[in-house]
PDB file of N, CA, C and O in Angstrom:
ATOM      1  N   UNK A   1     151.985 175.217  33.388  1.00  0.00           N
ATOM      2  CA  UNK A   1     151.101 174.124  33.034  1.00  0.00           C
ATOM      3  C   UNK A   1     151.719 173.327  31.885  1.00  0.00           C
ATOM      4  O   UNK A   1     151.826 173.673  30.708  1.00  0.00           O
ATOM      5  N   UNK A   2     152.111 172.168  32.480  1.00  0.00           N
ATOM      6  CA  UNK A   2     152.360 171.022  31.149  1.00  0.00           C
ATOM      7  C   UNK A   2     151.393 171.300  29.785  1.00  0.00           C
ATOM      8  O   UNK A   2     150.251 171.129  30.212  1.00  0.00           O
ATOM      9  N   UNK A   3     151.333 171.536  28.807  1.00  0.00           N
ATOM     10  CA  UNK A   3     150.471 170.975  27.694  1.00  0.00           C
ATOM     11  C   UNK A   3     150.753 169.530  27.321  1.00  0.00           C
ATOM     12  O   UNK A   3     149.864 168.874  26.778  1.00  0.00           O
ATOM     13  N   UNK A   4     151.944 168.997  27.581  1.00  0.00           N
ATOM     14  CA  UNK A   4     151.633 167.626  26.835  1.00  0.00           C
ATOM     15  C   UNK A   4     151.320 166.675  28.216  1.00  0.00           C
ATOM     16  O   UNK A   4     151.967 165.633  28.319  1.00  0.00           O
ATOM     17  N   UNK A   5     150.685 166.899  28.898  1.00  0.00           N
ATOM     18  CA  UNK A   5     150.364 166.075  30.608  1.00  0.00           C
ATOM     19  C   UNK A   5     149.247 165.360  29.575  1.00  0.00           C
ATOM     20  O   UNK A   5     149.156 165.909  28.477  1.00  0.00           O
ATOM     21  N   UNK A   6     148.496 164.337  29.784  1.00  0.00           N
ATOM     22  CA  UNK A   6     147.306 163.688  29.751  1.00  0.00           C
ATOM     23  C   UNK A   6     146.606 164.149  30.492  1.00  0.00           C
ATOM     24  O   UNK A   6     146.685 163.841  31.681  1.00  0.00           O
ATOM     25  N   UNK A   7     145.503 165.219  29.944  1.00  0.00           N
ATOM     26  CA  UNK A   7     144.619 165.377  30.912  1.00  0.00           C
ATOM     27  C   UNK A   7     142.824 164.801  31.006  1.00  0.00           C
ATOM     28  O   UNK A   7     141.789 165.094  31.605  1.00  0.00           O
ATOM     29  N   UNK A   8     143.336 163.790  29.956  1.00  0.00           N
ATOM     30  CA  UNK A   8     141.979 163.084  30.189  1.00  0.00           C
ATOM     31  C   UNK A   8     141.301 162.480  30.931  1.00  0.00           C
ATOM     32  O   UNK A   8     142.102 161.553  31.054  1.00  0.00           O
ATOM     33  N   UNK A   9     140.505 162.198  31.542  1.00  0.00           N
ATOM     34  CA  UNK A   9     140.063 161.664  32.954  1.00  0.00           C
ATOM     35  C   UNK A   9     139.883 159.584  32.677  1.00  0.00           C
ATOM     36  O   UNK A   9     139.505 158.746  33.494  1.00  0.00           O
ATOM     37  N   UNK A  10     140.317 159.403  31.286  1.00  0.00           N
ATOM     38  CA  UNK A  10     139.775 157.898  31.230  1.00  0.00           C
ATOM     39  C   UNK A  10     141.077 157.636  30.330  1.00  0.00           C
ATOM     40  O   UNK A  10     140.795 157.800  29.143  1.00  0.00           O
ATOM     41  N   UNK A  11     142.499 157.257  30.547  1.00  0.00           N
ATOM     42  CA  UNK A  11     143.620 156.235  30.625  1.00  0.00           C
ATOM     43  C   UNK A  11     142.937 155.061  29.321  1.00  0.00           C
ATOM     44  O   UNK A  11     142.176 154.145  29.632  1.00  0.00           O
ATOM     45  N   UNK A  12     143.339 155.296  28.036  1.00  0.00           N
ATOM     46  CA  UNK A  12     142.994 154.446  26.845  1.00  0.00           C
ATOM     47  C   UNK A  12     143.601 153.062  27.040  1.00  0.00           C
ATOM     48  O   UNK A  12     143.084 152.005  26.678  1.00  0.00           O
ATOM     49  N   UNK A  13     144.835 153.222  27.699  1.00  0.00           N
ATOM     50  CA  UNK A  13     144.735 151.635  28.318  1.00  0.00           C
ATOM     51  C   UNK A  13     144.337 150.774  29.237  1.00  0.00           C
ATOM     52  O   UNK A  13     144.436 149.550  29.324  1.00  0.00           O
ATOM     53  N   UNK A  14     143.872 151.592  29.911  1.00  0.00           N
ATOM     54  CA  UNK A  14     142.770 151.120  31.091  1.00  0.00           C
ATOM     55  C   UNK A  14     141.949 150.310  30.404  1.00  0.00           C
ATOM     56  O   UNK A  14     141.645 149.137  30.620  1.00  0.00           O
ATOM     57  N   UNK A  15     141.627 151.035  29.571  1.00  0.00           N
ATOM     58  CA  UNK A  15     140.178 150.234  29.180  1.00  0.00           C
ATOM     59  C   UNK A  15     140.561 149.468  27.846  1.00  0.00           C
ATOM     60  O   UNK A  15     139.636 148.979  27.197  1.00  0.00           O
ATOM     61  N   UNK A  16     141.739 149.344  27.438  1.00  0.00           N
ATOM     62  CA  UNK A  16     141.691 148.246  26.472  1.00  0.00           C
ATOM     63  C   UNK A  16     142.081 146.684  27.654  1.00  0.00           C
ATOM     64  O   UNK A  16     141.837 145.522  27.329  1.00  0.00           O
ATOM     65  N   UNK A  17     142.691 147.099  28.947  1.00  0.00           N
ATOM     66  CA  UNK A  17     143.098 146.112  29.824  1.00  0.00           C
ATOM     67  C   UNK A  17     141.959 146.204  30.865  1.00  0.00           C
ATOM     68  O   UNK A  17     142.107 145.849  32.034  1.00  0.00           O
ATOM     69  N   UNK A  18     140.977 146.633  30.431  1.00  0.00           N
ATOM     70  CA  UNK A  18     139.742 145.896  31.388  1.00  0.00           C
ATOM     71  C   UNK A  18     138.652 145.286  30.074  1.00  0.00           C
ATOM     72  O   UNK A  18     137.648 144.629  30.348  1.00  0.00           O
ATOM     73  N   UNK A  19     138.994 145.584  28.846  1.00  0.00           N
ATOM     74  CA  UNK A  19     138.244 144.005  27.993  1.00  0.00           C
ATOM     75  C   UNK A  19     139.070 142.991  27.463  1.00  0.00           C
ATOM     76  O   UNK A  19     138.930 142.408  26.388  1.00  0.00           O
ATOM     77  N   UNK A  20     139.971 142.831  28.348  1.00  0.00           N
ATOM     78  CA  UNK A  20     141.316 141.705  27.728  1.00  0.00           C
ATOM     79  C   UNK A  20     141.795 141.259  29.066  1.00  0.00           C
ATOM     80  O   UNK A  20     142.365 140.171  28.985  1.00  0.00           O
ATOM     81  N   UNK A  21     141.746 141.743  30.258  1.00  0.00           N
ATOM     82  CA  UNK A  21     142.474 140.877  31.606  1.00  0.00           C
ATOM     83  C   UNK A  21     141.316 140.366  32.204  1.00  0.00           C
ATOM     84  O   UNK A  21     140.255 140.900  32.529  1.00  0.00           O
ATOM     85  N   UNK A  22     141.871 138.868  32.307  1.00  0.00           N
ATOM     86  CA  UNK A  22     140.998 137.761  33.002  1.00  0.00           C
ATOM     87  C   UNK A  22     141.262 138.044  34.732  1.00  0.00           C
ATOM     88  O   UNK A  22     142.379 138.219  35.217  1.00  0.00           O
ATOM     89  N   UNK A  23     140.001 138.042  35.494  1.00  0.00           N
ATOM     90  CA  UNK A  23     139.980 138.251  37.201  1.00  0.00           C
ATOM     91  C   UNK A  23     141.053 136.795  37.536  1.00  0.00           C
ATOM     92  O   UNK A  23     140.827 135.640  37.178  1.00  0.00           O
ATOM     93  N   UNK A  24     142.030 137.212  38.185  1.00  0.00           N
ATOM     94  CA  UNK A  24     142.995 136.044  38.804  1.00  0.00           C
ATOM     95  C   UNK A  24     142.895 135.601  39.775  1.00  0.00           C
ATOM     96  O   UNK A  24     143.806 134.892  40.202  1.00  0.00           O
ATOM     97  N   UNK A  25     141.862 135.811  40.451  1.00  0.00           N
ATOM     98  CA  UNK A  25     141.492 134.990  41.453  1.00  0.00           C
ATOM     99  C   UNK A  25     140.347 135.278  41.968  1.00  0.00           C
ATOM    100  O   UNK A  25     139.723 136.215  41.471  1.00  0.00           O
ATOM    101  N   UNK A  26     139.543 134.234  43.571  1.00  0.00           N
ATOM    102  CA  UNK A  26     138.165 134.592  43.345  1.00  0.00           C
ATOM    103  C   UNK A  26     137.268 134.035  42.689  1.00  0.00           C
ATOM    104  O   UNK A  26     137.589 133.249  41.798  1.00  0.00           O
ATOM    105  N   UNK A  27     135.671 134.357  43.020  1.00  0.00           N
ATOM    106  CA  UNK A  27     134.690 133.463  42.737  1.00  0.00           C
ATOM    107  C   UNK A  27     134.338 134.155  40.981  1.00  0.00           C
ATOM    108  O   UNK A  27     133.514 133.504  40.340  1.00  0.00           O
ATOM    109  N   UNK A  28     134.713 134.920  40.558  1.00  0.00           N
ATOM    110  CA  UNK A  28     135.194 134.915  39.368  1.00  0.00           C
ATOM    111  C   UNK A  28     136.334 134.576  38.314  1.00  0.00           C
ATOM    112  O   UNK A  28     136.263 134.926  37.136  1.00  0.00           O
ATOM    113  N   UNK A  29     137.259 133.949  38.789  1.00  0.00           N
ATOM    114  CA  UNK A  29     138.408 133.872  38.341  1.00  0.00           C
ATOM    115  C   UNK A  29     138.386 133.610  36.545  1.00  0.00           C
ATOM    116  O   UNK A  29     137.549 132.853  36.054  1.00  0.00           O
ATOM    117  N   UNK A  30     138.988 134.038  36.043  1.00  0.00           N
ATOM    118  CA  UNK A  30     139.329 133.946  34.387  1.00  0.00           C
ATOM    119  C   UNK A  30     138.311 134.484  33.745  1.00  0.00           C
ATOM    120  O   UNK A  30     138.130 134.412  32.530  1.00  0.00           O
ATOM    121  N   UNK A  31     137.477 135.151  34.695  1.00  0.00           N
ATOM    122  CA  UNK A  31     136.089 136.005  33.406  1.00  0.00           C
ATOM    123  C   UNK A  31     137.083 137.556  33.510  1.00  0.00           C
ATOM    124  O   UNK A  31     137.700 138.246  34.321  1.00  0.00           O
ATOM    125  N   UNK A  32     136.629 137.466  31.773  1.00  0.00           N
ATOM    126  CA  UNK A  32     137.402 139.267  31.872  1.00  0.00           C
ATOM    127  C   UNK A  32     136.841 140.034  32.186  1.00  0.00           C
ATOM    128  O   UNK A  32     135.620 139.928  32.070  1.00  0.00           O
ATOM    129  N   UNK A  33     137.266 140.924  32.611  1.00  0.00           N
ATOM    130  CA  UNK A  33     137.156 142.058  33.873  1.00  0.00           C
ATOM    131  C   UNK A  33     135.809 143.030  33.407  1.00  0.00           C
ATOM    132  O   UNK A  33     135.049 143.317  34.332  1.00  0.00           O
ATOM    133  N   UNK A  34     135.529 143.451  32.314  1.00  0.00           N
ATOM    134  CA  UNK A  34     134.424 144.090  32.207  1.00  0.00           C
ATOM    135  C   UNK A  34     133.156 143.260  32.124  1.00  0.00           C
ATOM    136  O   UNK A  34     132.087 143.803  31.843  1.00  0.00           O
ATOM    137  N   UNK A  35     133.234 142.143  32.327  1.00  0.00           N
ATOM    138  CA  UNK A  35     132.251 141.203  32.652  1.00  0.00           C
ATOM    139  C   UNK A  35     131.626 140.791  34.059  1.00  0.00           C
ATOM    140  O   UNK A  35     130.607 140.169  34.357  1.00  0.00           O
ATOM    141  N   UNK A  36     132.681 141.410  34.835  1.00  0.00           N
ATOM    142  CA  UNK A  36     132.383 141.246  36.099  1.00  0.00           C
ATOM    143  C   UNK A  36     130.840 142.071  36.853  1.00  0.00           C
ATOM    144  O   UNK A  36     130.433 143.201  36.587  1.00  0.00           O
ATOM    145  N   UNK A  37     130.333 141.243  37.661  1.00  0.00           N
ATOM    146  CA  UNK A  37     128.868 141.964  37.909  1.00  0.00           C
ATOM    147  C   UNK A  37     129.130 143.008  38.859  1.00  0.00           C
ATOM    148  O   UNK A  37     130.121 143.032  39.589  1.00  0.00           O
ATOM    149  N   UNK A  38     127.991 144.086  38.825  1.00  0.00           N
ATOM    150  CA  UNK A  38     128.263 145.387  39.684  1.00  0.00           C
ATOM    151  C   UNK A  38     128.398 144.750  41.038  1.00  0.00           C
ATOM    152  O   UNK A  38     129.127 145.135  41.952  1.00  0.00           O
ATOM    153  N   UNK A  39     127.824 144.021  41.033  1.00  0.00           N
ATOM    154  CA  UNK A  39     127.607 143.939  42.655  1.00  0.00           C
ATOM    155  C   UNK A  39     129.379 143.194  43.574  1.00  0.00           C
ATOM    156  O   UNK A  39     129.971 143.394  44.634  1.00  0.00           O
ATOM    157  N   UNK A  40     129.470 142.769  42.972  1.00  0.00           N
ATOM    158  CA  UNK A  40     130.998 141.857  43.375  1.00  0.00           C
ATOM    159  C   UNK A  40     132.118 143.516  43.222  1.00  0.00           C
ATOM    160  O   UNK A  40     132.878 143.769  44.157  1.00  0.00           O
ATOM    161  N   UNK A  41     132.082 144.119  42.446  1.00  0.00           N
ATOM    162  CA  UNK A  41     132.886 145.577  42.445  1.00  0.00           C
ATOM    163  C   UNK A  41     132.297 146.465  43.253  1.00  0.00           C
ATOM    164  O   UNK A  41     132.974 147.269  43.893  1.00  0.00           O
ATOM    165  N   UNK A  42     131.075 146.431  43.315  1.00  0.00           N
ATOM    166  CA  UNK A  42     131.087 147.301  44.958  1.00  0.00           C
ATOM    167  C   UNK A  42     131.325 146.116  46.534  1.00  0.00           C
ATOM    168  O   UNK A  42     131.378 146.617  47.657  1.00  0.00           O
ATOM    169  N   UNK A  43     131.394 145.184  46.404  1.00  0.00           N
ATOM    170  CA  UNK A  43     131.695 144.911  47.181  1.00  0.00           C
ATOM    171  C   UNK A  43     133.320 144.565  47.646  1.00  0.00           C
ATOM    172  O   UNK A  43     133.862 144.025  48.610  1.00  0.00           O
ATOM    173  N   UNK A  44     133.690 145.113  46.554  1.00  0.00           N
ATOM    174  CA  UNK A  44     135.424 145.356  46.789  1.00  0.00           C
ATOM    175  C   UNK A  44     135.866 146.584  46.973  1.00  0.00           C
ATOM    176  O   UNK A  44     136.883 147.011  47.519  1.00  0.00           O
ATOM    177  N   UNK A  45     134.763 147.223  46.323  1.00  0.00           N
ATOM    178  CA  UNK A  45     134.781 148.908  46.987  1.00  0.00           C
ATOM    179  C   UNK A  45     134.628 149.436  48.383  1.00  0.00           C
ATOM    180  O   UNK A  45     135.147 150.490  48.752  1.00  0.00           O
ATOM    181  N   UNK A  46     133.751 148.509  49.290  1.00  0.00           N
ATOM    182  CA  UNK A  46     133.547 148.468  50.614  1.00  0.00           C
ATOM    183  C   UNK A  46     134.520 147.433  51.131  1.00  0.00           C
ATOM    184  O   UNK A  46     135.182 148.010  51.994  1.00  0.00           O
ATOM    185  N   UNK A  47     134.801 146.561  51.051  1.00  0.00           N
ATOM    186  CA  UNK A  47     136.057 146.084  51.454  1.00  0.00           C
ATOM    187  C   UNK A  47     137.282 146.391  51.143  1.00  0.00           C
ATOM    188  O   UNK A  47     138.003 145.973  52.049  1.00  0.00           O
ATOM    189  N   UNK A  48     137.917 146.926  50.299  1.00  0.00           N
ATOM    190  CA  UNK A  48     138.784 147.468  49.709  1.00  0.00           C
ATOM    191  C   UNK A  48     139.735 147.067  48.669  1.00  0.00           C
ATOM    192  O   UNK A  48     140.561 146.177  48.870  1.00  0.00           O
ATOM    193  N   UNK A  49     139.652 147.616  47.715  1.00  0.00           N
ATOM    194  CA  UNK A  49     140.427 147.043  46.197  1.00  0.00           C
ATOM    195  C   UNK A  49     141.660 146.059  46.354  1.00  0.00           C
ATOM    196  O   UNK A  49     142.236 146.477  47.358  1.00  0.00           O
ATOM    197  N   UNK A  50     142.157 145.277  46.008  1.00  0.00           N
ATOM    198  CA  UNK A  50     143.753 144.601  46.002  1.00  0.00           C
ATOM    199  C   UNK A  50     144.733 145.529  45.715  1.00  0.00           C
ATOM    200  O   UNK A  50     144.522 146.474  44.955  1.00  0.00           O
ATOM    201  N   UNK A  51     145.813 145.327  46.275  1.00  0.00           N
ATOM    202  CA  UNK A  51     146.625 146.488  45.914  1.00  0.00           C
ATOM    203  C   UNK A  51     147.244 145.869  44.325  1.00  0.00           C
ATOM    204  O   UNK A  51     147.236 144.700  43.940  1.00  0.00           O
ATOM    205  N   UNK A  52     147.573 146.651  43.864  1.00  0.00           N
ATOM    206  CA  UNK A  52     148.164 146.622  42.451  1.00  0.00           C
ATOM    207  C   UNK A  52     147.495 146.665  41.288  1.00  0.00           C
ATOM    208  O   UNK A  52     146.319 147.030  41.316  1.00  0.00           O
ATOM    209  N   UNK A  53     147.951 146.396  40.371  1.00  0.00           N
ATOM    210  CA  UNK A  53     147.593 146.806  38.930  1.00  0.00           C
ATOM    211  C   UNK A  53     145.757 146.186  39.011  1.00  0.00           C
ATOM    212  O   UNK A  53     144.763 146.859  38.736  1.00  0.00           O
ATOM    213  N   UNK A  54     145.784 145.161  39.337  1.00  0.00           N
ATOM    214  CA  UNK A  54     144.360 144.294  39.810  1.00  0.00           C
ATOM    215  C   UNK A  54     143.078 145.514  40.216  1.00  0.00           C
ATOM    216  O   UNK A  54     142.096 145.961  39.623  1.00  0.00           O
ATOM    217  N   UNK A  55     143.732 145.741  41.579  1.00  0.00           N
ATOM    218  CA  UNK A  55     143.126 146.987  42.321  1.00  0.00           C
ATOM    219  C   UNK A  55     142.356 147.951  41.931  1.00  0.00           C
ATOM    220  O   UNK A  55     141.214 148.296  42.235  1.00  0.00           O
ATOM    221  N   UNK A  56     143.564 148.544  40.830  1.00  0.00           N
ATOM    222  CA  UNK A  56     143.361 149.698  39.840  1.00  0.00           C
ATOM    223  C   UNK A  56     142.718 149.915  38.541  1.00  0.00           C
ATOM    224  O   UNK A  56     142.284 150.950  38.037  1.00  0.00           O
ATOM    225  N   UNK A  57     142.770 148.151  37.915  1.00  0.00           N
ATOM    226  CA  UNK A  57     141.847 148.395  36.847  1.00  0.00           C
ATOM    227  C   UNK A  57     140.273 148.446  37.463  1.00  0.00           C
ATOM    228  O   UNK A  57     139.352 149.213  37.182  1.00  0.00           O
ATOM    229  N   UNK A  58     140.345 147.140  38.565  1.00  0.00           N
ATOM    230  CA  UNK A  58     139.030 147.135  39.315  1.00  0.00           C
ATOM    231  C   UNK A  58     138.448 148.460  39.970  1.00  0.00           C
ATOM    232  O   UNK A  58     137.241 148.516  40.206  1.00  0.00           O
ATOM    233  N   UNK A  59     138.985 149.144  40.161  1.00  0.00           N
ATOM    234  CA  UNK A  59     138.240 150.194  40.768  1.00  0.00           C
ATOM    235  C   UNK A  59     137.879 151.222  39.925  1.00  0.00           C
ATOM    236  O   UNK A  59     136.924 151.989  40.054  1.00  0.00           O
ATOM    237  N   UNK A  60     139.118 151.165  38.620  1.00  0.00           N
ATOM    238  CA  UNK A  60     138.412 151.936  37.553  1.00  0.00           C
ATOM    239  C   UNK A  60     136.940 151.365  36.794  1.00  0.00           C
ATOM    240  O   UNK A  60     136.181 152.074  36.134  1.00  0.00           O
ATOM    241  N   UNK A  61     136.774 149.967  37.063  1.00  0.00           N
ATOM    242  CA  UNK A  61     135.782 149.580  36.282  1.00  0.00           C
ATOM    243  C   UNK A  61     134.723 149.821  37.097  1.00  0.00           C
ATOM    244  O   UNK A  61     133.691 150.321  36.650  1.00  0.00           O
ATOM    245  N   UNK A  62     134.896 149.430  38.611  1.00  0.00           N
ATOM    246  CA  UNK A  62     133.789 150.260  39.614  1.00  0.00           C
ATOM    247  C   UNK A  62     133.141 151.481  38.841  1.00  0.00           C
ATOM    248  O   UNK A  62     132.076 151.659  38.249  1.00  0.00           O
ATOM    249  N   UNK A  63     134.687 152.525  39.216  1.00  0.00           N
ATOM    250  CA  UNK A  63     133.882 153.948  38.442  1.00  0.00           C
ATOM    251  C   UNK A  63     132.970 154.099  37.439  1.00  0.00           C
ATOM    252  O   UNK A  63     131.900 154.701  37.529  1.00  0.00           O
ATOM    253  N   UNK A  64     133.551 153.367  36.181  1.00  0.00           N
ATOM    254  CA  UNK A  64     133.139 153.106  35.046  1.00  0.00           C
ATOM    255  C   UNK A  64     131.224 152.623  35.452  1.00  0.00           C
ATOM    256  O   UNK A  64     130.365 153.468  35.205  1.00  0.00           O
ATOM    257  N   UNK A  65     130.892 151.518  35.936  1.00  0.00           N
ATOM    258  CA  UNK A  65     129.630 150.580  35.724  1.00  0.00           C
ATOM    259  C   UNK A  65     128.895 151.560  36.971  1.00  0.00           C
ATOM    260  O   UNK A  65     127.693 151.533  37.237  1.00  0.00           O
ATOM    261  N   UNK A  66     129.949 152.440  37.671  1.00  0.00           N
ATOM    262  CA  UNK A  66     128.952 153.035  38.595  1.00  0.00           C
ATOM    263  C   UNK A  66     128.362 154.342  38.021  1.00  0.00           C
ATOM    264  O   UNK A  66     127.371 154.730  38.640  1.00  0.00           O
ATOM    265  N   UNK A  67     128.579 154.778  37.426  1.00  0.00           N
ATOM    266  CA  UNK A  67     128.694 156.174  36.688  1.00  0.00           C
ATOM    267  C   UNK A  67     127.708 155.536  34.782  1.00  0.00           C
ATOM    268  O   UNK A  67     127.256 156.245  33.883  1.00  0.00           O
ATOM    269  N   UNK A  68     127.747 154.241  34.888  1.00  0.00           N
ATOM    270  CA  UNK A  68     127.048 154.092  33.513  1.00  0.00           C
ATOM    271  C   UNK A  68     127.575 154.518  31.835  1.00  0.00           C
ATOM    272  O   UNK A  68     127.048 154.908  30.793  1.00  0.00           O
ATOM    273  N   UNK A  69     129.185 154.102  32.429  1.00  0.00           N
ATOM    274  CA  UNK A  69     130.177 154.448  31.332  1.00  0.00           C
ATOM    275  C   UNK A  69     130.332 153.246  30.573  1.00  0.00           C
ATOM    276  O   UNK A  69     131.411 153.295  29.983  1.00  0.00           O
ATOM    277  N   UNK A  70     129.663 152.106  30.321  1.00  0.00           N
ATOM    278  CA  UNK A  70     129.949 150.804  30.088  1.00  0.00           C
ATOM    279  C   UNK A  70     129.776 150.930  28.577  1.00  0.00           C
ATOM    280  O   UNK A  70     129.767 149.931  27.857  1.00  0.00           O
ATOM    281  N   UNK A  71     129.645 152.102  28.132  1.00  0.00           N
ATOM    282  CA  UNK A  71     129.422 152.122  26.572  1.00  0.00           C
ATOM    283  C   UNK A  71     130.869 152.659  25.901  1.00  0.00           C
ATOM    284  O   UNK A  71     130.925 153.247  24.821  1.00  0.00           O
ATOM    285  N   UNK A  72     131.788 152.410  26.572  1.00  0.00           N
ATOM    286  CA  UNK A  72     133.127 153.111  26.513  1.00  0.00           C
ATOM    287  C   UNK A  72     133.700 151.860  25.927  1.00  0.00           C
ATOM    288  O   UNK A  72     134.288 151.878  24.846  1.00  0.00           O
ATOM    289  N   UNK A  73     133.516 150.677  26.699  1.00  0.00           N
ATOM    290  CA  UNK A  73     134.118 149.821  26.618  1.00  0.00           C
ATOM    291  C   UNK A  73     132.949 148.718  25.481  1.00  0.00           C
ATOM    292  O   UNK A  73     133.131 147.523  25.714  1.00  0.00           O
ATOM    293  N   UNK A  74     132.451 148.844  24.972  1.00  0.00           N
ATOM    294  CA  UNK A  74     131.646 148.183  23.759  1.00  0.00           C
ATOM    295  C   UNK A  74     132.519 147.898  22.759  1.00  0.00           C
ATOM    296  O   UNK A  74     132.807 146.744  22.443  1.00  0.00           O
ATOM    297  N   UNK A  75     133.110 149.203  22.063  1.00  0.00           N
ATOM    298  CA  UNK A  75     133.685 149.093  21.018  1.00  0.00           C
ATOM    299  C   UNK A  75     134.939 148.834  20.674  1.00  0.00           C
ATOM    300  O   UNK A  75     135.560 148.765  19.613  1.00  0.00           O
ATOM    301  N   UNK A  76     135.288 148.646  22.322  1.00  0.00           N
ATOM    302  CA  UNK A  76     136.678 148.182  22.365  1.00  0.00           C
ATOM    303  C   UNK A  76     136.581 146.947  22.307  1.00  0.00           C
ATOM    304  O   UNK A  76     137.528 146.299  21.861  1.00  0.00           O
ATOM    305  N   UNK A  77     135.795 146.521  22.601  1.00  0.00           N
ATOM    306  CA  UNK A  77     135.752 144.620  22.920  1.00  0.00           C
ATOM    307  C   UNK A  77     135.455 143.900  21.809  1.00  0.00           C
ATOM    308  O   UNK A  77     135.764 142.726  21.610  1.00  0.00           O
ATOM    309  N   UNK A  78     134.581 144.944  20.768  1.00  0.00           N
ATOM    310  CA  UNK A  78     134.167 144.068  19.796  1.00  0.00           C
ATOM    311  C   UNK A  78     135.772 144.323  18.531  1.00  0.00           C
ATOM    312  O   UNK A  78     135.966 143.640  17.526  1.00  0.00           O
ATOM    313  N   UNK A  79     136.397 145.125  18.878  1.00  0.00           N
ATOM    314  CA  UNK A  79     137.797 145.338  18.197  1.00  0.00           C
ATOM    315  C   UNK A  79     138.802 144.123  19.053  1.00  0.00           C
ATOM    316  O   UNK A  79     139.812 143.625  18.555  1.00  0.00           O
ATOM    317  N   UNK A  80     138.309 143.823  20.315  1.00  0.00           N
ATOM    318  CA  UNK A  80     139.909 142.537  20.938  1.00  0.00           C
ATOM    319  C   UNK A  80     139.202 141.489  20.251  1.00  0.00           C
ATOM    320  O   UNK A  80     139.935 140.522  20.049  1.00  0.00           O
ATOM    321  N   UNK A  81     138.069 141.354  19.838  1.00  0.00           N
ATOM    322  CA  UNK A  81     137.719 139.795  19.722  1.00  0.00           C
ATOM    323  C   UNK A  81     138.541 139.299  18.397  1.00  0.00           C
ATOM    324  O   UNK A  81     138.476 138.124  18.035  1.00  0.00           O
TER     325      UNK A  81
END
């Protein structure tokens, strides 16, 4: 067993790059990403994420607003402003 693996389940840059990356395209385009409404992230969850970095923050933020983790990302945002 690695000890120095990351075994945290929530990636600290994930979530400083989901209150700082603007949606690049789409009927949201340039709102940052933890702003985005639940409903538009599950509906990329049933259609299926974009591939790439996009994809991946989005589906982490899915997890995140689906699970009621949105208090994770508070104190990060009021630190990017």
């Amino acid at each position: 067993m690695d000890r120095n693996k990351d075994t945290s389940p929530v990636n600290p840059q994930v979530l400083l790059e989901l209150v700082s990356v603007r949606m690049p395209f789409g009927k949201y385009k340039d709102r940052i990403l933890c702003d985005l409404p639940e409903p538009y992230l599950v509906w990329f969850h049933q259609k299926g994420f974009p591939a790439g970095k996009i994809g991946v923050l989005l589906s982490a933020l899915y997890e995140i607003k689906l699970n009621g983790l949105e208090y994770l990302l508070k104190p990060i945002r009021k630190q990017e402003r």
